[in-house]
KEKEVO-782631 format. One record per residue (C-alpha): residue number from 1; x negated, y, z negated. Coordinates in steps of 0.2 Angstrom, whole numbers, plus 2048, in hexadecimal, padded with zeros to 3 digits. Each point is the difference from the previous one (the first is absolute). Layout:
<nodes>
{NUM,{X,Y,Z}}
...
</nodes>
This chain:
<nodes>
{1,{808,DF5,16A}}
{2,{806,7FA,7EF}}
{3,{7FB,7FE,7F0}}
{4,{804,7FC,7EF}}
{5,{7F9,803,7ED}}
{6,{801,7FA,7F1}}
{7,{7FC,809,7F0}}
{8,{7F4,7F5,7F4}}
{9,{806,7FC,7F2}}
{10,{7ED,7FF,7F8}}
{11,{7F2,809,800}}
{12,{7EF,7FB,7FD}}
{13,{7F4,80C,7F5}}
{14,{7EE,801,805}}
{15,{7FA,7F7,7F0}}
{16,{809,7F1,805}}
{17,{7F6,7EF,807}}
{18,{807,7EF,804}}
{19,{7F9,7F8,7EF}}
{20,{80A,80B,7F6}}
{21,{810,7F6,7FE}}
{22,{7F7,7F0,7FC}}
{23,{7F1,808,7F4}}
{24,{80F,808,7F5}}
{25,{80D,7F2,800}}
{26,{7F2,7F6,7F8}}
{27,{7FE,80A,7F1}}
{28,{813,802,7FE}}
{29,{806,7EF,805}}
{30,{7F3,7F3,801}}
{31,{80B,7F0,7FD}}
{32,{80B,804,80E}}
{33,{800,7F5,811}}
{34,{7F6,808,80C}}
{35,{7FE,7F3,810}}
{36,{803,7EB,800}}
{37,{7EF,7F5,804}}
{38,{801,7EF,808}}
{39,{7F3,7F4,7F9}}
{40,{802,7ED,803}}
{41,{812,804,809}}
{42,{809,809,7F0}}
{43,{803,810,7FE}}
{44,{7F9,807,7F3}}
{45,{803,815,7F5}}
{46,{7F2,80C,802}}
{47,{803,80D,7F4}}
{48,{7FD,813,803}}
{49,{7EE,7FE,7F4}}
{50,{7FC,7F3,808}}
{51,{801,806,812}}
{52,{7F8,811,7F8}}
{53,{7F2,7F6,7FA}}
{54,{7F9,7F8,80E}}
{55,{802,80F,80C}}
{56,{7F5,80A,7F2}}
{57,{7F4,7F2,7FE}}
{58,{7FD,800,813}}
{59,{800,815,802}}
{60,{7F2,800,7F3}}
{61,{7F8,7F0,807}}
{62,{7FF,80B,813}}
{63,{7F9,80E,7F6}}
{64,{7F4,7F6,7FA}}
{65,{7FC,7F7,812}}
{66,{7FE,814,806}}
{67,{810,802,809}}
{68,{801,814,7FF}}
{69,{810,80D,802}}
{70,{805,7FF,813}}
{71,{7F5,7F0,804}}
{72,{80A,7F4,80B}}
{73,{805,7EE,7F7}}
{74,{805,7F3,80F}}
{75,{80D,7F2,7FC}}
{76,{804,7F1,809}}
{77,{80C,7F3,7FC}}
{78,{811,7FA,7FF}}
{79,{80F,806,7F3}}
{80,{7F9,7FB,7EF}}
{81,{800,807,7EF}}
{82,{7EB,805,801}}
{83,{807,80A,80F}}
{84,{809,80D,7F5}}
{85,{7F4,7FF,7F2}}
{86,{7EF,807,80A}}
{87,{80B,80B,80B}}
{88,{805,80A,7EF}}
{89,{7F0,7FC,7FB}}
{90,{7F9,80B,80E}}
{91,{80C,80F,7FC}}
{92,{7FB,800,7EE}}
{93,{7EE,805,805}}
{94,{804,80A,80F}}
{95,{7FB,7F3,80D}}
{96,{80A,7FF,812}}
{97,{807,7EE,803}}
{98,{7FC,7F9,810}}
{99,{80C,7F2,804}}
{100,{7FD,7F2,80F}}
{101,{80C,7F6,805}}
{102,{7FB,7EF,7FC}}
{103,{805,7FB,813}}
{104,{7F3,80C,806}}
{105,{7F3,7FB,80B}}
{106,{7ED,801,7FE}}
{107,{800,80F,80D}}
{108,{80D,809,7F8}}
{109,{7F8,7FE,7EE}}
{110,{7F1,807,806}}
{111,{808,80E,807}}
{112,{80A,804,7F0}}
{113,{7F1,7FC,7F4}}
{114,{7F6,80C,80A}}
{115,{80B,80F,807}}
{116,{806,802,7EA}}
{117,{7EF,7FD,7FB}}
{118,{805,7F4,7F3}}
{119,{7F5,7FF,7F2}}
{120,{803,7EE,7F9}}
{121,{80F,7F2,804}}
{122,{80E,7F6,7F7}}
{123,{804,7F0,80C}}
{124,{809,7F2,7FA}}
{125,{7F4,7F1,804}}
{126,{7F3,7F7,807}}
{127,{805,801,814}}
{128,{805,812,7FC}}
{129,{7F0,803,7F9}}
{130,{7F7,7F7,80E}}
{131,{806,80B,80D}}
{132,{7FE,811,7F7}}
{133,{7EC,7F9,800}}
{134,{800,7FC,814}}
{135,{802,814,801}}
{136,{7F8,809,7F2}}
{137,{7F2,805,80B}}
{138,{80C,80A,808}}
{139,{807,809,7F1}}
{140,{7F0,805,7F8}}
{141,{809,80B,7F0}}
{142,{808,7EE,7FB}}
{143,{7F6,7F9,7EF}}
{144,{809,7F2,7F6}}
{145,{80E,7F4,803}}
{146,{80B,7F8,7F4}}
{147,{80A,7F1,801}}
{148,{812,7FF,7FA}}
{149,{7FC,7ED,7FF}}
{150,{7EE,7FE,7F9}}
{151,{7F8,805,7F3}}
{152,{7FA,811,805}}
{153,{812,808,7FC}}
{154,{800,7F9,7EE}}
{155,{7EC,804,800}}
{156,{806,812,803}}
{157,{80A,803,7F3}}
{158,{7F4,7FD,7F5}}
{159,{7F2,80C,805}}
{160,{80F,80F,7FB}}
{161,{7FF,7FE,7EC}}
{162,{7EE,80D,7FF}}
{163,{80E,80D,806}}
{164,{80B,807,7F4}}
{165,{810,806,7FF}}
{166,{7FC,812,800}}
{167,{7F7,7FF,80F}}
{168,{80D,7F7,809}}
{169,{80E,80D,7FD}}
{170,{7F2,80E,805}}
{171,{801,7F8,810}}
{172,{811,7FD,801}}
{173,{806,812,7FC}}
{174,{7F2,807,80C}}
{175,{80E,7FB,80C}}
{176,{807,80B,80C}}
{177,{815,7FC,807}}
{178,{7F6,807,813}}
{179,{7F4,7F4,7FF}}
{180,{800,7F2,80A}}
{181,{807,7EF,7F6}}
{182,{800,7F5,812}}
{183,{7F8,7FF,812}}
{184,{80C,7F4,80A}}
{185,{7FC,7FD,810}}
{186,{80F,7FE,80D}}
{187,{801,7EF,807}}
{188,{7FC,806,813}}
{189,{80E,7FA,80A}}
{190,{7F5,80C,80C}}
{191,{7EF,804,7FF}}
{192,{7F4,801,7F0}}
{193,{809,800,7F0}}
{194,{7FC,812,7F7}}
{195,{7FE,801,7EE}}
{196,{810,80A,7F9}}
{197,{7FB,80A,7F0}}
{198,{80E,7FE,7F2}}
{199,{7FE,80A,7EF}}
{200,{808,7FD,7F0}}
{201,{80C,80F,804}}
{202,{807,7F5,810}}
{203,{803,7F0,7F6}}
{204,{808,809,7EF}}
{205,{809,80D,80C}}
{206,{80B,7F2,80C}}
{207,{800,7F3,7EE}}
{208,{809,80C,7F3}}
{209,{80C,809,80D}}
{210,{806,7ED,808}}
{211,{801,7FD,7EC}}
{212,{80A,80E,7FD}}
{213,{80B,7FF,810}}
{214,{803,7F1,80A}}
{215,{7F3,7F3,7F9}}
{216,{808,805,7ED}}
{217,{810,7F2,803}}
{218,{7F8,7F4,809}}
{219,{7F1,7FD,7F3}}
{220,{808,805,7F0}}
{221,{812,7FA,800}}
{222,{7FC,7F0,7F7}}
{223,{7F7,7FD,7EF}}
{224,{7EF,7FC,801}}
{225,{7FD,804,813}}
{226,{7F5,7F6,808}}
{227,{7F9,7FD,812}}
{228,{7F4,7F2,808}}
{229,{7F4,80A,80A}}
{230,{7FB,7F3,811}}
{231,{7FA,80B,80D}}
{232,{7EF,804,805}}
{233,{7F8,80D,7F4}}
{234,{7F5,807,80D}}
{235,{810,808,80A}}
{236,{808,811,7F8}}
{237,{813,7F9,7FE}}
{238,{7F9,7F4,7F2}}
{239,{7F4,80B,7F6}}
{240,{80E,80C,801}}
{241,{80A,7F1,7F7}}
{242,{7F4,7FE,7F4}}
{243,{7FE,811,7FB}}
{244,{814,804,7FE}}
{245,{801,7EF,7F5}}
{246,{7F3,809,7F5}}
{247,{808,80F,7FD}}
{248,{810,7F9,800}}
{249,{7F8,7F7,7F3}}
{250,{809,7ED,805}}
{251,{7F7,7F1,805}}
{252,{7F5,7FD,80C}}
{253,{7FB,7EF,806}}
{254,{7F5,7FA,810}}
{255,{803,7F2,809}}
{256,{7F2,7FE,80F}}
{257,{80D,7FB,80E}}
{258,{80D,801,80B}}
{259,{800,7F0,804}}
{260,{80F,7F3,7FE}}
{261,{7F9,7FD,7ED}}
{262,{805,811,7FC}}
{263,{812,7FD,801}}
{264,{7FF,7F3,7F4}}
{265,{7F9,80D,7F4}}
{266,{80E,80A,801}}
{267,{80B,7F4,7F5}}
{268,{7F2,7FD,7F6}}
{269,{7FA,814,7FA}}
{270,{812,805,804}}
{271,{7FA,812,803}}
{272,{80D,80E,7FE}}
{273,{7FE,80B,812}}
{274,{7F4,7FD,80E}}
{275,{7F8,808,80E}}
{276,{7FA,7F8,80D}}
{277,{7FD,800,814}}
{278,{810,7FA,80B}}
{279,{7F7,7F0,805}}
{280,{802,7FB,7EC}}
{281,{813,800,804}}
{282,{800,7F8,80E}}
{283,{7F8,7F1,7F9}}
{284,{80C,801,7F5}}
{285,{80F,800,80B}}
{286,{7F6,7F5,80C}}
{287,{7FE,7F1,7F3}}
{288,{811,801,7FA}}
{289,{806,7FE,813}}
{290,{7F8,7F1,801}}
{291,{803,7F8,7F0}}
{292,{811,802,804}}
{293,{7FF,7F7,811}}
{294,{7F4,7F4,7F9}}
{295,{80F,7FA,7F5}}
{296,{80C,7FF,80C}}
{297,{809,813,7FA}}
{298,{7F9,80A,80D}}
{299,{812,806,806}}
{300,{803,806,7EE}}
{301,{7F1,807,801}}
{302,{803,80D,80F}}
{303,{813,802,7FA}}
{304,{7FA,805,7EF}}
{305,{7F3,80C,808}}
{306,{80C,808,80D}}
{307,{808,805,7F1}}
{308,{7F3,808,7F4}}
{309,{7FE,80B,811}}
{310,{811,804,800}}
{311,{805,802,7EE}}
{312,{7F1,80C,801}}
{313,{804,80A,80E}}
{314,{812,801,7F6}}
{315,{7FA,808,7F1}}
{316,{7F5,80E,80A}}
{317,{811,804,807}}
{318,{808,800,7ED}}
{319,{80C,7F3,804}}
{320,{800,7EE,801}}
{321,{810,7F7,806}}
{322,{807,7F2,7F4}}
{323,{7FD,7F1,80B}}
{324,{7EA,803,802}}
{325,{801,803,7EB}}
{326,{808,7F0,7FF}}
{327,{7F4,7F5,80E}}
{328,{7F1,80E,7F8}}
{329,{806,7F8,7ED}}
{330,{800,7EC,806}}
{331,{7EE,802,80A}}
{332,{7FB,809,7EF}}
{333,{800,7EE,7F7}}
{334,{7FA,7F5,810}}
{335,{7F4,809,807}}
{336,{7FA,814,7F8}}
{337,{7FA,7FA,7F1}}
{338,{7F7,7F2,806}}
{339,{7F6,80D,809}}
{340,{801,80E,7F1}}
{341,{7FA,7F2,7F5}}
{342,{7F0,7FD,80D}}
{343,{7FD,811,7FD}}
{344,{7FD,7FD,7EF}}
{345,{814,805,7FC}}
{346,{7FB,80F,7F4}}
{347,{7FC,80F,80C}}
{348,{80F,808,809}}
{349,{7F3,80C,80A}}
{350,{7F2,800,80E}}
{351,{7F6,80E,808}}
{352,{7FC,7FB,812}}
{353,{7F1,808,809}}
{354,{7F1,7FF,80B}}
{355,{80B,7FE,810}}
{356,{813,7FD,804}}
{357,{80B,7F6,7F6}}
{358,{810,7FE,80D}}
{359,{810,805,7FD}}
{360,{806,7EF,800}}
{361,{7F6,7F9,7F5}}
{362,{803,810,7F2}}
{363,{812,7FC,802}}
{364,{7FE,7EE,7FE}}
{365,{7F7,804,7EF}}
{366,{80B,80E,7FC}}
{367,{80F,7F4,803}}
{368,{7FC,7F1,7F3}}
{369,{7FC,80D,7F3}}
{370,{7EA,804,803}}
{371,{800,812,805}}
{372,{7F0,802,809}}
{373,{7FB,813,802}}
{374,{7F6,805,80E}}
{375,{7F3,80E,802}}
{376,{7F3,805,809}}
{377,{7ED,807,7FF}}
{378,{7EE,7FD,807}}
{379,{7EF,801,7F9}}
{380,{7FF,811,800}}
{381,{810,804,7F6}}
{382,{7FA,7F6,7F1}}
{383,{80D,7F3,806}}
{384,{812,806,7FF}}
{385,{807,811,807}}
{386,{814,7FB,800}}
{387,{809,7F3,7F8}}
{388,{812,7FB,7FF}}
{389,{809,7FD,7F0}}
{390,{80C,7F6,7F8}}
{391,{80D,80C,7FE}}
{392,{800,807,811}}
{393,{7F7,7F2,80E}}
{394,{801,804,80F}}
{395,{7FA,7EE,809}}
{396,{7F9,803,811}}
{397,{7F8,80F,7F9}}
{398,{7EE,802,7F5}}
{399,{80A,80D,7F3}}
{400,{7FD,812,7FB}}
{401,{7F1,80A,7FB}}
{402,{7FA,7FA,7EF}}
{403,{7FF,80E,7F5}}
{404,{7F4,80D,806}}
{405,{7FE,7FE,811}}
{406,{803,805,811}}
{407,{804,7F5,80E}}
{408,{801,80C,811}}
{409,{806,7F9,813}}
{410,{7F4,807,80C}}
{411,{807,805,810}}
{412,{7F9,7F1,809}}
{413,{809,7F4,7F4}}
{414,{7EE,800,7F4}}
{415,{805,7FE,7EF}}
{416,{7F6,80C,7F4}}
{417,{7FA,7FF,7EE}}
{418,{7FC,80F,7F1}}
{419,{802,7FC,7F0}}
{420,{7F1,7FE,7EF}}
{421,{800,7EB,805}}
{422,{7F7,805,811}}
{423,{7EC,7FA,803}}
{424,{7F2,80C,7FC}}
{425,{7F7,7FB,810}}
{426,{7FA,7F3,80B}}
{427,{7EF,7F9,7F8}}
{428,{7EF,80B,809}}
{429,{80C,804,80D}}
{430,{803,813,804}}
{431,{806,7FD,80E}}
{432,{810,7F4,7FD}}
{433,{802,807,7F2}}
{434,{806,812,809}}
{435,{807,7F6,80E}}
{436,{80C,7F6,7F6}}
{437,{806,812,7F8}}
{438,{80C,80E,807}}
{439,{7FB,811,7FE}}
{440,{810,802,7F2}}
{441,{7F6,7F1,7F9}}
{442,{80C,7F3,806}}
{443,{7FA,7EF,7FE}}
{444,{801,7F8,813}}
{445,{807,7ED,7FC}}
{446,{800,7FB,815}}
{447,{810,7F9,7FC}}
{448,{812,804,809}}
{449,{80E,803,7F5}}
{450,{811,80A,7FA}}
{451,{809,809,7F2}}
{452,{812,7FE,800}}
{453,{80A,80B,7F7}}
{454,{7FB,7FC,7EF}}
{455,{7F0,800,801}}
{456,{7FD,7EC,804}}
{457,{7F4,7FB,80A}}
{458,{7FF,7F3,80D}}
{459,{7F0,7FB,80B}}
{460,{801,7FA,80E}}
{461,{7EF,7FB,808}}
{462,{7EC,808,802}}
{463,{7FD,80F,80C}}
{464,{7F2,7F5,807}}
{465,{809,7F1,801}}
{466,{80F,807,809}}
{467,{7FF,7F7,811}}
{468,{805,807,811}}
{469,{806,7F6,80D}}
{470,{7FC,802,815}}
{471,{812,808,800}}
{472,{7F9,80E,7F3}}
{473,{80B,7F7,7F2}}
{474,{7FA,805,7EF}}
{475,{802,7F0,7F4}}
{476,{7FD,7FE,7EF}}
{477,{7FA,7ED,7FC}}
{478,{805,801,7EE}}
{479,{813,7FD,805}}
{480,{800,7F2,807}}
{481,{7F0,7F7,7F6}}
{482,{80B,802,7F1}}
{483,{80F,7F9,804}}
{484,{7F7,7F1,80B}}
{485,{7F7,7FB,7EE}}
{486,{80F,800,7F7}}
{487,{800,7F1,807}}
{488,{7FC,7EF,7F7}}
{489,{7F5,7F8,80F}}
{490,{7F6,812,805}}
{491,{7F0,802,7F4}}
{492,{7FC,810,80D}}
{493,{806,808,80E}}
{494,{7F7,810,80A}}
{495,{808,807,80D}}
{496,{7F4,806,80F}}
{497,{805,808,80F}}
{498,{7F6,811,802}}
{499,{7FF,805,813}}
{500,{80B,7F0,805}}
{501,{80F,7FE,807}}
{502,{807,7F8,7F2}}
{503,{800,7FE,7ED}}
{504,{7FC,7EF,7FA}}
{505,{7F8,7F7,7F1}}
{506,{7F6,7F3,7F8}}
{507,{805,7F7,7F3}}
{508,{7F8,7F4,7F3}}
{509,{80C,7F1,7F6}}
{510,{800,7FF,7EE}}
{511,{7F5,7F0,7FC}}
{512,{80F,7FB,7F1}}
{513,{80E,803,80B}}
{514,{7F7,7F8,80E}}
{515,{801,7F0,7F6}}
{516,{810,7FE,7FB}}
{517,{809,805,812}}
{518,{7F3,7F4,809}}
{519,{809,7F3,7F4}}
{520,{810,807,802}}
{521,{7FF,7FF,814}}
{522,{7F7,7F0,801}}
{523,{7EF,807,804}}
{524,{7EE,7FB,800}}
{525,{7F0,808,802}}
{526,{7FA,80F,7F8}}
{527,{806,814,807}}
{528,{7F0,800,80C}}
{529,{809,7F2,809}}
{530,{811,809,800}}
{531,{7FB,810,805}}
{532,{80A,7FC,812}}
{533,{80F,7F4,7F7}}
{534,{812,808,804}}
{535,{807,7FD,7F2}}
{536,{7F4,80A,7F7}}
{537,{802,80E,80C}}
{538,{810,7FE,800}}
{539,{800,803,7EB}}
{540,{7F4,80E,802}}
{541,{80C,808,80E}}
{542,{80D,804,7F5}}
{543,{7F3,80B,7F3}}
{544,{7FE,807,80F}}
{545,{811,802,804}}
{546,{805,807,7EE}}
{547,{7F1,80D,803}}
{548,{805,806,812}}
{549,{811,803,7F7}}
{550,{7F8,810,7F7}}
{551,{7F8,80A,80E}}
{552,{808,803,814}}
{553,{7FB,7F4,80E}}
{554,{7F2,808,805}}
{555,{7F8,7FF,7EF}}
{556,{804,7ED,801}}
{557,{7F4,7F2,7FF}}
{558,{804,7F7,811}}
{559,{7F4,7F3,7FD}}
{560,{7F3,7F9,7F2}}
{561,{7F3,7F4,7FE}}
{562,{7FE,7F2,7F1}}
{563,{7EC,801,7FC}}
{564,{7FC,7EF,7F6}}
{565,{7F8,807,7F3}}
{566,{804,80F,7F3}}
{567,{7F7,810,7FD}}
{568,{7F5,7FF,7F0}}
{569,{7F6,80D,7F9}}
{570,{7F1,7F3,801}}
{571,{801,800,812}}
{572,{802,812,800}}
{573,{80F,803,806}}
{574,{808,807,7F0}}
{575,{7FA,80C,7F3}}
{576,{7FF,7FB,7EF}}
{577,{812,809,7FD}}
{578,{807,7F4,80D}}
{579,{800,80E,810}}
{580,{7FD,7F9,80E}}
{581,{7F1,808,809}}
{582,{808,802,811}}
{583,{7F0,803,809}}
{584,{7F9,7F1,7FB}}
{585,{80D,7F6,805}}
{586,{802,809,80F}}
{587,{7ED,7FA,806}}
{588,{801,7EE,7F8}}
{589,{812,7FB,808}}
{590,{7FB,80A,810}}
{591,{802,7F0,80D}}
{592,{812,7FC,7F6}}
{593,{805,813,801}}
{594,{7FC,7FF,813}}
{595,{809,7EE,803}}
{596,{812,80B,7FC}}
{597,{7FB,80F,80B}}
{598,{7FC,7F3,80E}}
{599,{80F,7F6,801}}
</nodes>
């Protein structure tokens, strides 16, 4: 067994509350820029006063609507600016956010609206609206629904002015750092999602320790930090984001996609760091590939990117021999910073997290001068446990402790978790609440991992998703799904196999790619009627070549099977943090799953 500590580097006092930071810097610097609002397609400064003044209109205008200490507040929508506003809204009475992914179907709204108990809802418009009402008769504690988009948001506010200052700072400093600030449900790649209780300790303990340790040079090495927040508000990486902008006291701007548009935004709000999930920079890389191609440079392309990967593998090893420097310089001015400047060609930094990045793709990045960082964390850690850093990135690997914590290898491989960041509880749930806890109070993640020698961690699959072959070969599927998605044609892979003979996979094309090699080789229809075409086999055989490279041949992927369309989080195969639900897939791709087994 080993495990590894690292001291924090701040402590939280027992007065504190996630307000505080925001409340103070309003009276001591109310001009300064506090986040960037998009209205008509500019960008527009929202100073710290203002930001402050519409998260005290809407704390007084919830007091005012009846919303008590403790009460649950839901919230559904995408990334916006109202997003942050009601959620620090909420804090500054007391109240327990409640988010829903926007995704989320009317089953799983009804579940979340009525296991929390949620007193009233935010959603962002009409539809959202429309299918929080198809179930309100199974939450029976829900009273009134405001729309980000109609006029009952702007209605709100108004109803707030009969409360006075005084008794919106009563409330705010009747807050406790143990209460609870968030209920965030885990997207249920198995089973029913459990409501994970995060207090105002867990968010300012993980925030001002990443700030004063690893975080502190990706976020604050340049003048006026700034970061465009994207992802999903509903999942824990994101408000973790928004919180650590806060008290970081940069920028913060929302963009409500991760679509192909958000690239584009990138140049234009030229943020200073980012964080994001890997399938951000795979898009990124992805695009780039095939703009290359598309104009005829596709060979420069793949040399340029050949040597990214090896001019960062060269500086791990503190030498870079004179001939990559001089081919890493000339790609510098063709090709990196055309792809630094899509990127916005003002932040040198990332932080990666939600699932693996790949060490190819970090070198690549590494290589034409965008250091991404990777980390790791779930739910219940308040988002990250470990991180890399800029001064000591190990790739392949999801960094040290942060400041603080304990990360402990259980003798089966389990990694384990202690540390102030940890979840108070599962939601009205005793029982998973002790199950998910050693008797020394370990956090269980039901991840598999090591510590090498220097405390860094590397993950390398999920107790329950290790699969066992007929021939008693344990397999973990993460290995190999990783390095087949690197890949510009694979969307998705899954590797099955448990009680067969062999491992195999399914895979799913990237619809973008798709296009442009269908071009390319002189292809027609759509990937429903190429499942079965060689040479898309034979393209997808050699991601499956690379990934059977990093495990032995009985771990190997000997066959596969192209499905014609991708896994989706509306069909249900993918959680709203882009995990694919295994079981699901499992059931709904049965007949192709038996198909490979049968041949």
């Amino acid at each position: 067994m080993r495990e590894y500590s690292s001291p924090a580097k701040a402590e939280i006092s027992d007065d504190a509350r996630l307000t505080d930071t925001l409340y103070e810097r309003a009276a001591s610097e109310p001009d300064a820029v506090a986040a960037r609002r998009q209205e008509s397609g500019q960008w527009h400064d929202v100073t710290v006063a203002e930001l402050h003044g519409d998260i005290a209109a809407y704390a007084k205008a919830l007091i005012d609507a009846g919303v008590e200490h403790g009460d649950r507040v839901a919230l559904m929508s995408r990334t916006r600016y109202e997003w942050t506003v009601v959620d620090y809204a909420v804090w500054s009475i007391g109240g327990v956010t409640v988010p829903i992914y926007e995704t989320s179907s009317a089953e799983q709204i009804e579940w979340i609206l009525s296991d929390s108990g949620a007193k009233a809802v935010f959603v962002e418009n009409e539809e959202h609206a429309q299918r929080v009402e198809s179930i309100r008769e199974g939450a029976p504690e829900l009273g009134p629904l405001w729309k980000f988009d109609g006029p009952e948001y702007a209605e709100l506010r108004s109803t707030g002015t009969e409360v006075n200052d005084d008794a919106l700072d009563k409330r705010r400093t009747a807050v406790k750092v143990d209460d609870i600030a968030t209920l965030i449900y885990t997207s249920g790649t198995t089973g029913r999602p459990k409501g994970c209780e995060l207090t105002h300790r867990n968010f300012l303990f993980i925030a001002r320790n990443a700030l004063n340790g690893p975080a502190k040079q990706v976020l604050l090495s340049k003048e006026n930090p700034s970061t465009l927040l994207f992802l999903p508000l509903a999942h824990v990486f994101a408000r973790f984001v928004q919180v650590m902008v806060i008290e970081a006291k940069a920028t913060l701007g929302h963009f409500p996609s991760t679509g192909p548009e958000l690239i584009e935004q990138f140049s234009v709000f030229r943020p200073t760091f980012l964080l994001a999930v890997p399938r951000v920079f795979e898009k990124v890389y992805t695009k780039a590939e095939q703009k290359a191609s598309a104009e005829g440079k596709g060979r420069i392309f793949n040399a340029a990117a050949e040597t990214a990967i090896a001019y960062s593998k060269a500086l791990a090893t503190g030498r870079v021999p004179l001939g990559l420097k001089l081919r890493h310089a000339l790609f510098g001015k063709l090709v990196y910073g055309k792809l630094l400047a899509a990127l916005g060609g003002n932040a040198d930094y990332a932080v990666s997290g939600g699932s693996a990045l790949g060490a190819r793709l970090g070198h690549f990045f590494r290589g034409i001068g965008f250091t991404i960082i990777e980390g790791y964390g779930l739910t219940e850690t308040t988002a990250p446990t470990s991180v890399n850093s800029p001064e000591f990135n190990k790739i392949g690997t999801v960094g040290q402790p942060l400041p603080g914590t304990t990360v402990k290898i259980a003798d089966d491989g389990e990694i384990l978790l202690k540390g102030d960041h940890i979840m108070v509880g599962y939601w009205k749930n005793e029982k998973a609440t002790k199950d998910a806890f050693t008797e020394d109070g370990f956090y269980r993640t039901g991840d598999l991992g090591a510590l090498d020698e220097d405390g860094f961690l590397s993950v390398t699959g999920r107790k329950k998703e290790i699969i066992v072959t007929a021939g008693g070969k344990n397999v973990a599927p993460a290995v190999l799904e990783d390095r087949i998605r690197a890949h510009a044609l694979v969307s998705q892979c899954m590797v099955v196999g448990d009680n067969r003979k062999f491992i195999a996979a399914l895979v799913t094309i990237d619809p973008d790619s798709f296009a442009q090699w269908k071009e390319a080789n002189d292809k027609t229809g759509e990937i429903s009627d190429l499942t079965e075409d060689p040479d898309l086999n034979a393209a997808v055989q050699e991601a499956v070549d690379n990934a059977n490279k990093a495990v032995s041949k009985a771990e190997g992927i000997k066959k596969f099977k192209i499905l014609p369309s991708d896994f989706t989080e509306e069909s249900g195969q993918m959680t709203a943090s882009l995990k694919v639900k295994r079981h699901v897939v499992s059931k709904q791709w049965s007949k192709e799953i038996e198909d490979i087994y049968a041949g």
